[in-house]
C-alpha positions in Angstrom: -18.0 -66.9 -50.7 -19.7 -63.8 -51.1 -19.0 -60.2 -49.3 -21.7 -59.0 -47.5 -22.7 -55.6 -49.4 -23.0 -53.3 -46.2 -19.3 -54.1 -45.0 -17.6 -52.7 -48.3 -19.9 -49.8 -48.5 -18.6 -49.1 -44.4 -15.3 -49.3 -45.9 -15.8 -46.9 -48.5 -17.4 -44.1 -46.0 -14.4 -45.1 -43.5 -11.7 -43.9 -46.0 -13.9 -41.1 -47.1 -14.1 -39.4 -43.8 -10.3 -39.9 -43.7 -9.6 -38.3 -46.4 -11.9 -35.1 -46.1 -10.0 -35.2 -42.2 -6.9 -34.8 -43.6 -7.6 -32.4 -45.9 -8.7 -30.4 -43.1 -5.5 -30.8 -41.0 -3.3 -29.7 -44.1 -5.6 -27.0 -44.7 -4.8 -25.7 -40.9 -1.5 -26.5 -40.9 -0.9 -24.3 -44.4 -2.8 -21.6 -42.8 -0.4 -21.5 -39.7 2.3 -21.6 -41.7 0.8 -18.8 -43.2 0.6 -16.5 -40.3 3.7 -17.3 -38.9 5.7 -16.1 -42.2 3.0 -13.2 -41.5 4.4 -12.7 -37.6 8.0 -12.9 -38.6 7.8 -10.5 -41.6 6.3 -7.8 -39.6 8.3 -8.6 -36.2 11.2 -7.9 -38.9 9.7 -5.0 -40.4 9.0 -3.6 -36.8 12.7 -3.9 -35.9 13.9 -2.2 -39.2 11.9 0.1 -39.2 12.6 1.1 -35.5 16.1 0.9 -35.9 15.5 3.9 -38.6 14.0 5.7 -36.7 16.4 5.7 -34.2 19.2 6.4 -36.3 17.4 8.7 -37.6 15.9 10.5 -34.5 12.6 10.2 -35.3 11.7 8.9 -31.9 13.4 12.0 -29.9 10.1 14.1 -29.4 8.9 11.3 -27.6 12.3 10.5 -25.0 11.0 11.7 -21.7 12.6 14.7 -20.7 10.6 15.5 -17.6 9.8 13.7 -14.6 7.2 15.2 -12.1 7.1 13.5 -8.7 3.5 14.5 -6.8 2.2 13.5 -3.3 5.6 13.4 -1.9 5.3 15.9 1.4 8.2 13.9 3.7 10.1 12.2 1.1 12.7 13.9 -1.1 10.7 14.3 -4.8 14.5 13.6 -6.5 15.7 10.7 -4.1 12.5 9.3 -5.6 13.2 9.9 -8.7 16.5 7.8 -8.3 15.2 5.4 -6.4 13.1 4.6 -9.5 16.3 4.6 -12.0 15.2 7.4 -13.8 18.1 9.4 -13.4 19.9 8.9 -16.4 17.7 6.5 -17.9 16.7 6.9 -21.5 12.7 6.3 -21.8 10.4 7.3 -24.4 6.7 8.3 -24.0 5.3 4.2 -24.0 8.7 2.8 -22.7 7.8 0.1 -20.2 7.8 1.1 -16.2 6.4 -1.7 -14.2 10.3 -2.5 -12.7 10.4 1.4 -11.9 7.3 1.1 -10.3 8.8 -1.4 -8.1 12.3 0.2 -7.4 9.8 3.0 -5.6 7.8 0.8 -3.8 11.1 -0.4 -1.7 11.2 3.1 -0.5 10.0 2.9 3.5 7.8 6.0 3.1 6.0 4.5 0.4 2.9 3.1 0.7 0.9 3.2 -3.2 2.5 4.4 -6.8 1.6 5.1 -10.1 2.9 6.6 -13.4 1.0 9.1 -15.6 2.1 9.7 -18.7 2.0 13.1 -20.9 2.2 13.5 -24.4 4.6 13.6 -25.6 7.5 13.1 -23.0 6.6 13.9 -19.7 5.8 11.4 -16.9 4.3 12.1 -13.7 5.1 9.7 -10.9 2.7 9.7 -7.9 2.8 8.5 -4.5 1.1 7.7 -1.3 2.7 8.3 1.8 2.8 6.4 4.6 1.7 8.5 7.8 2.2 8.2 11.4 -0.3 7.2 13.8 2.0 7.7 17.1 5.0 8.7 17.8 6.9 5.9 19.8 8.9 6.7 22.6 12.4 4.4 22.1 15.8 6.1 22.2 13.9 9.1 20.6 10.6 9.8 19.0 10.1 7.4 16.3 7.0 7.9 13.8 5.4 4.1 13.4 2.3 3.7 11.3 -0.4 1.5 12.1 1.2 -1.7 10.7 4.0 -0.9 12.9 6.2 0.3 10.1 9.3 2.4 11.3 9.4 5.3 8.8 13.0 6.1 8.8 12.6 10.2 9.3 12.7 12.5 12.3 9.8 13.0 14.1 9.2 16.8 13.5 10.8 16.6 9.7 7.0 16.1 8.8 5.0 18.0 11.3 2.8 15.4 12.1 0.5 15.7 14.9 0.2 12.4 16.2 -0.4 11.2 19.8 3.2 10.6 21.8 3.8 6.5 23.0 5.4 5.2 25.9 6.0 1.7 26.4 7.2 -0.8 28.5 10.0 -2.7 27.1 13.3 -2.1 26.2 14.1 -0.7 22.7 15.8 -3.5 21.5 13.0 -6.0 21.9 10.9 -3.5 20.0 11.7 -2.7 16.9 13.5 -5.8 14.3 14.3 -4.4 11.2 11.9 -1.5 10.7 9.0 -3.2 12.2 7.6 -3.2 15.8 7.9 -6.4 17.1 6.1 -6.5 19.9 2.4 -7.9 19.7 0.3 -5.4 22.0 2.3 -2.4 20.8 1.5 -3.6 17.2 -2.5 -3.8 18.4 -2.4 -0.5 20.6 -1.1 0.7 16.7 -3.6 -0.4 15.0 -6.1 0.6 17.5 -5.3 4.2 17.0 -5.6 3.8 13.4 -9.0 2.7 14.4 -10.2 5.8 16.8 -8.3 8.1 13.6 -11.3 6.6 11.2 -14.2 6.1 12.9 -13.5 9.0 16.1 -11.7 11.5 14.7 -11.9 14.5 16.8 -11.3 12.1 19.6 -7.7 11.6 18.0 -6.9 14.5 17.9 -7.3 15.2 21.6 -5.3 12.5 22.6 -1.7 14.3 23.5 -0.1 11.0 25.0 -0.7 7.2 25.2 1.1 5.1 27.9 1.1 1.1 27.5 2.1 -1.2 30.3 3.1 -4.3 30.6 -0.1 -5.8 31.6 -2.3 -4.8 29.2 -3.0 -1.5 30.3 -3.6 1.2 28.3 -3.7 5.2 29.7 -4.9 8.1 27.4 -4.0 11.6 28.4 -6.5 14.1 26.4 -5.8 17.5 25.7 -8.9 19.5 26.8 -8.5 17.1 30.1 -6.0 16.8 33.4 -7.1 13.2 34.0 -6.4 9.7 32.3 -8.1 7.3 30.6 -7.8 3.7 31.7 -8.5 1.0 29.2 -7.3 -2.1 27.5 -8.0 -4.2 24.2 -11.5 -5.3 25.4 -12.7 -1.1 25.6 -15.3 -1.7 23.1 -15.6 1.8 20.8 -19.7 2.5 22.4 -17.0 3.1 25.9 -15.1 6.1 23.7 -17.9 7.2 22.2 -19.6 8.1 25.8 -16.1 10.0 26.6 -17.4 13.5 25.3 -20.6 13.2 27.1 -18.9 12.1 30.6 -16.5 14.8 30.2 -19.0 17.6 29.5 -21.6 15.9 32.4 -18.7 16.2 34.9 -17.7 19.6 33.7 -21.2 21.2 34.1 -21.4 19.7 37.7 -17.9 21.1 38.6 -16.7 17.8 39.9 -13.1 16.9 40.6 -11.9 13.8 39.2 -8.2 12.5 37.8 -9.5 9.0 35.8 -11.9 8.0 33.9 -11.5 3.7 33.8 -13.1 2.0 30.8 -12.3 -1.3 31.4 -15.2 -2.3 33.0 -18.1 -4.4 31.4 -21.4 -1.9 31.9 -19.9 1.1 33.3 -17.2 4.2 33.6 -15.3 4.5 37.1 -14.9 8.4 37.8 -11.9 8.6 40.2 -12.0 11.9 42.4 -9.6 13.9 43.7 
């Protein structure tokens, strides 16, 4: 019997494109090979060279010898500093500081941080505070920011002047470790933060805020003897018509003790 032609030529191809495959496969493996001996002579190198240079102090211009702490107003720039595990700590100008960052970060009065560095061994750390939006009335005045934060510092150590809070509920069903706990005190917080943004020279004449237990909300305002009366449905076109009441009632020399906001379409003036 006869082979058919076409079959032994398909053969032929077959072992052909085998071959030139491996070829190629050896030809990768070699150059991987290759660049591996590469990586491990120059990791060696690298380590040899910097173990010189350490012996040798070549390195010591660059160990930082200086750390400046800006942004810090209420916390202590050195308690920082060794919060961070820089004291002591022996860093050079490109040392690694990710792990410092987040020692700092722990720190309650600590909001954002960053390094900078300075040629050729000084770093600058800087950081965000966090600030109070109230003051909250428990066993004493308590700065809390807006995500109802405790920041663990006396009220006047900062000088802060932030609204005063009174609330309905006993101090221990407040505040669980460092944060306020309870849900309308965290809104009414957050709220603030709010009026601080968008209204601030509103803010800033609000002297004292009173919560109830039922939702309630009372705003005593500086340039004013009455109160404002509102709760978490006040939308912020009611405070923005607060100036413009006050001043209408002013000009007409009209006595009144409350303003109440928590109606749909209008303000309730109270008179004394």
């Amino acid at each position: 019997m006869m082979r058919k032609p076409g079959l032994q030529v398909g053969r032929r191809q077959n072992r052909w494109v085998d071959r030139e495959q491996m070829a190629a496969r050896r030809q990768s493996i070699k150059r991987g090979l290759r660049w591996a001996v590469v990586a491990v002579a120059c990791g060696l190198a690298t380590f040899h060279v910097g173990k010189l240079a350490h012996t040798r102090g070549w390195l010591s211009p660059f160990l930082v010898r200086e750390v400046r702490v800006v942004g810090a107003e209420v916390a202590h720039p050195e308690v920082l500093v060794a919060e961070a595990g820089l004291v002591g700590k022996r860093l050079h100008y490109w040392s690694h500081l990710d792990d410092h960052l987040e020692l700092v970060m722990r720190d309650p009065l600590i909001v954002e941080a960053s390094f900078e560095r300075r040629l050729p061994n000084r770093l600058t750390l800087v950081v965000v505070e966090r600030q109070p939006v109230a003051l909250l009335g428990l066993e004493r005045l308590t700065p809390v920011d807006a995500d109802g934060r405790v920041l663990p510092v006396s009220a006047f150590h900062g000088g802060w002047d932030v609204p005063v809070m009174t609330i309905d509920w006993p101090t221990e069903e407040v505040v669980l470790d460092g944060r306020v706990q309870v849900g309308l005190v965290r809104w009414t917080l957050d709220w603030l933060s709010e009026v601080e943004l968008v209204m601030p020279p509103l803010y800033q004449e609000i002297s004292t805020v009173e919560l109830d237990g039922d939702g309630t909300i009372r705003l005593r305002l500086t340039r004013s003897e009455c109160t404002v009366l509102l709760d978490h449905n006040t939308p912020f076109e009611k405070l923005a018509l607060l100036d413009d009441v006050l001043r209408d009632l002013a000009d007409k020399g009209d006595s009144f003790f409350q303003l109440d906001l928590r109606f749909e379409d209008q303000i309730v003036v109270r008179g004394g």
